[in-house]
MARBASE-106940 format. One record per residue (C-alpha): x, y, z. Coordinates in steps of 0.5 Angstrom, whole numbers, plus 500, padded with zeros to 3 digits. Example, Ala and Ser with C-alpha at 12.3 -4.5 7.8 and 13.67 -1.06 7.14 Angstrom:
% residues 2
525491516;527498514;
% end
This chain:
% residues 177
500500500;503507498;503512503;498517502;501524502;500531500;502536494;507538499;511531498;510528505;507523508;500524511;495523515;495516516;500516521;500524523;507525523;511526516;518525514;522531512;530532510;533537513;539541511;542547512;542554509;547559512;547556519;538555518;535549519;530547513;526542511;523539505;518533505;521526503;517525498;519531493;527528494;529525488;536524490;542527494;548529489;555532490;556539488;561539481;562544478;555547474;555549467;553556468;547559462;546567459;541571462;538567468;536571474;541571480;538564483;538559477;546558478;547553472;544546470;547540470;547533466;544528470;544521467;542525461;538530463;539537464;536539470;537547472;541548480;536554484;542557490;536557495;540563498;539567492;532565492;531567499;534574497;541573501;546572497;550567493;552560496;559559497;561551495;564548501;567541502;559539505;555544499;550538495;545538490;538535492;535534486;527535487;520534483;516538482;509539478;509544473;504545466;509540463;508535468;513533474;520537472;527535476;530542479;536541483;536545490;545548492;546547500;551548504;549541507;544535508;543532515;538527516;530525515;526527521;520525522;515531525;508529528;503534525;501537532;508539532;508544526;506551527;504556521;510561519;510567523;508573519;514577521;521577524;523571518;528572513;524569507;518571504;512568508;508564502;515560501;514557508;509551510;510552517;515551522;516545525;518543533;524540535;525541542;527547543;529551536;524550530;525548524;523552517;519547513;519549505;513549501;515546495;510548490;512555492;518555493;521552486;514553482;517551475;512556472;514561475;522560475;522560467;518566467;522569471;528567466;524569460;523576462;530578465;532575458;528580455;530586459;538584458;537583450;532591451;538593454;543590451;539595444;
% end
């Protein structure tokens, strides 16, 4: 039997708590539902393309696929990663028009899955985060601190990152005349 899940990509309501990977950004705790995670992969070096806005950093060939790398930092309007010896691309799936695509994701590191009773998430506070609200699904409790569960559809809306490219290209090439 399949767990059932919601459009987030963490298992649900059957045993009311969910599995997430965690990881870090600048000394943040984040967390992404397992079930959005195709795989974790070593940062290499990234094939860079003209004209993408700041966050799309460069694609990679993954088993024959190109699939673009978003620097989550410069997603969030906090400047650019800085590759470190831990810095790894977690390769997501997300629905877009055309379907499932696969983005890579650039952390500084990946820690562990956590499981995460659904009792114990809190919704994103309406100040004092340095990210934009709709990016976040909710705060998760662990203990004493907190940690900040992504909503994937927002985060990496495919839609929204090719649109966005399209028209920082069309601004370039308006410049550029």
């Amino acid at each position: 039997m399949q767990p059932r899940h919601d459009n987030n990509g963490s298992p649900g309501a059957e045993t009311g708590k969910e599995q997430y990977l965690t990881f870090n950004l600048r000394g943040e705790l984040f967390a992404i539902g397992i079930l959005s995670i195709r795989e974790i992969i070593e940062y290499a070096q990234l094939t860079q393309v003209p004209m993408m806005p700041p966050y799309i950093r460069g694609v990679i060939n993954l088993r024959g696929s190109v699939v673009p790398v978003v620097d989550l930092l410069a997603r969030f309007g906090q400047g650019l990663t800085e590759p470190k010896r831990r810095t790894c691309v977690v390769i997501v799936e997300v629905d877009g028009e055309d379907g499932i695509q696969q983005l890579g994701v650039l952390v500084d590191a990946v820690n562990e899955v956590l499981e995460i009773p659904a009792a114990d998430v809190e919704p994103p506070p309406s100040f004092g985060v340095r990210i934009r609200n709709e990016f976040i699904r909710g705060m998760g409790k662990l203990g004493e601190r907190f940690v900040i569960l992504l909503d994937v559809a927002r985060s990496f809306a495919v839609d929204e990152l090719a649109g966005l490219a399209s028209v920082d290209a069309t601004e370039s090439e308006t410049l550029a005349a």
